[in-house]
C-alpha positions as CSV (number, residue, x, y, z in Angstrom):
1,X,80.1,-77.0,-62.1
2,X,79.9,-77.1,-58.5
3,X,79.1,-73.3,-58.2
4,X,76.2,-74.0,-60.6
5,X,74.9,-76.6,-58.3
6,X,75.7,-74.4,-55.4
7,X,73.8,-71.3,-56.9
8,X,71.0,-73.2,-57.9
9,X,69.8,-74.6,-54.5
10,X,70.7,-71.2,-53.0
11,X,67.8,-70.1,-55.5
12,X,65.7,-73.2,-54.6
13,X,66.3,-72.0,-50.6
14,X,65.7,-68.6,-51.7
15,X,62.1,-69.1,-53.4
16,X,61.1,-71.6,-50.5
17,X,61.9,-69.5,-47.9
18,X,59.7,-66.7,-49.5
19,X,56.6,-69.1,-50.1
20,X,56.7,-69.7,-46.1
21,X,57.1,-65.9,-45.7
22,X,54.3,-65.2,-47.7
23,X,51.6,-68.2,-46.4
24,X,52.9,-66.9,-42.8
25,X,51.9,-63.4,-43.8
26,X,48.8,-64.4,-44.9
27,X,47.9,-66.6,-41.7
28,X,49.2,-63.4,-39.2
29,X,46.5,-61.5,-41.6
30,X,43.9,-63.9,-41.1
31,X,44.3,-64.1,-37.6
32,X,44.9,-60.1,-36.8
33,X,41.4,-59.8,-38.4
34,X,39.7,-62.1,-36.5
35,X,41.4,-61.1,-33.1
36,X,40.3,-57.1,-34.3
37,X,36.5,-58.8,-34.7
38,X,36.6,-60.2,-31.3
39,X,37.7,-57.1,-29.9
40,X,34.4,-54.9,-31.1
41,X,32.4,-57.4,-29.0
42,X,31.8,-56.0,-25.3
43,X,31.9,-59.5,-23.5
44,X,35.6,-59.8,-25.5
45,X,36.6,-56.7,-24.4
46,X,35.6,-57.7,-20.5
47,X,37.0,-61.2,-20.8
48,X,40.4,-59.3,-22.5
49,X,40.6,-56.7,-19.7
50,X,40.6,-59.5,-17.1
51,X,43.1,-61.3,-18.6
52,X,45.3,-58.6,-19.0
53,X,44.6,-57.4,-15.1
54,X,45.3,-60.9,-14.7
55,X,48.7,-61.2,-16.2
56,X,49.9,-58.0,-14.8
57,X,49.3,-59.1,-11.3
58,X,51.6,-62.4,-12.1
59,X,54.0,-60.2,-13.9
60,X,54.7,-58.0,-11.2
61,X,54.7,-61.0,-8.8
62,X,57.5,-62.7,-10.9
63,X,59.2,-59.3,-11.1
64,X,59.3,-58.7,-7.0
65,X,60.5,-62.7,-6.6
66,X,63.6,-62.1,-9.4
67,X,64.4,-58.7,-7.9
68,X,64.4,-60.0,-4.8
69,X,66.5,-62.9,-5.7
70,X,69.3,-60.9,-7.3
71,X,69.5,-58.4,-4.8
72,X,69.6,-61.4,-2.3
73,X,72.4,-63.0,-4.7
74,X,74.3,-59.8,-5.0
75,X,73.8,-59.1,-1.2
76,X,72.4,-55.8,-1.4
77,X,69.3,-54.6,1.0
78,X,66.8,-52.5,0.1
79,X,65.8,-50.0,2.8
80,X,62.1,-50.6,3.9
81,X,59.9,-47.6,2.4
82,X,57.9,-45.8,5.4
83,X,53.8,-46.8,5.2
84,X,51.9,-44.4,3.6
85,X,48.5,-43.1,3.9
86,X,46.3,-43.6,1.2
87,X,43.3,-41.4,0.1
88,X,41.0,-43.9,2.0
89,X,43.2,-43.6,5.4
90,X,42.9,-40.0,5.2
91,X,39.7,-39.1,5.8
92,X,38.6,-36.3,7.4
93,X,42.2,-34.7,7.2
94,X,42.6,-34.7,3.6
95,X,39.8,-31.7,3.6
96,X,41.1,-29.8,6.6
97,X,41.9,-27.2,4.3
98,X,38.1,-26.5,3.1
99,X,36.6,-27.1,6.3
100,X,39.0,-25.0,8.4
101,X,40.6,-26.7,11.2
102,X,39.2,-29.2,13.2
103,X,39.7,-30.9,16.5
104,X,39.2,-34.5,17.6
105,X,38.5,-33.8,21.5
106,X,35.2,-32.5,22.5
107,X,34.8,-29.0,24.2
108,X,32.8,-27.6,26.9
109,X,31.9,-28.6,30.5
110,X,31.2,-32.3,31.7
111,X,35.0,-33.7,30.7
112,X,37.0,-35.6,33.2
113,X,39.4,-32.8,33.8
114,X,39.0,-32.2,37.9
115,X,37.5,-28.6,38.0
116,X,39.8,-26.9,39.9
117,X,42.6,-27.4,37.1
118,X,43.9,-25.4,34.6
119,X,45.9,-25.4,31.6
C-alpha cells in the first residue's frame, strides 16, 4: 500500500506541476504580446534604444573592472595598446591619396630662411 500512496501524490505532483506550467505559459504569452505592442510604437522604440545603449555602457564597464581584477589577482599585465588615430584625427591625411600629396610648410619667398642659404 505504500507504493499506492507513493504513486498517487507523484500523480498529484505531476498534474500540479503542469497547471503552473501551463498558467506560466499563458502569462509569458500575455506579456510577449504586450511587450511586441510597445515595440511598434516610435517613442517605445527610442526609450528601448536608450536603455539598451544604456546597459551596454554599464556592461562593458563591469566587464573592464572584473577583467581587470582577475588579471590583477592572477598577476598578469596587459601591455598598453599604442593610441590610435581615429577618422576624426585624421583629417586632411586620410585623402592624401585623392588630392595628391600635400605639404604643410608654405613655399615661395618671404620665409625666415637667411637668403644666402641653401639646402
Amino acid at each position: 500500500m505504500p507504493e499506492q500512496n507513493w504513486d498517487e501524490r507523484l500523480l498529484e505532483y505531476v498534474r500540479r506541476t503542469g497547471e503552473d506550467l501551463k498558467r506560466t505559459g499563458e502569462e509569458f504569452l500575455e506579456q510577449t504580446q504586450k511587450t511586441f505592442e510597445d515595440l511598434r510604437d516610435p517613442a517605445q522604440q527610442e526609450k528601448l534604444k536608450a536603455r539598451v545603449s544604456e546597459l551596454r555602457t554599464w556592461a562593458m564597464t563591469k566587464f573592464e573592472e572584473a577583467r581587470s581584477r582577475a588579471e590583477e589577482a592572477l598577476g598578469i599585465e596587459r601591455p598598453k595598446a599604442a593610441p590610435t588615430r581615429s577618422a576624426k584625427t585624421r583629417g586632411p591625411a586620410g585623402k592624401k591619396a585623392k588630392g595628391g600629396s600635400r605639404t604643410t610648410r608654405k613655399t615661395g619667398g618671404g620665409g625666415k630662411r637667411a637668403k644666402g642659404r641653401q639646402r
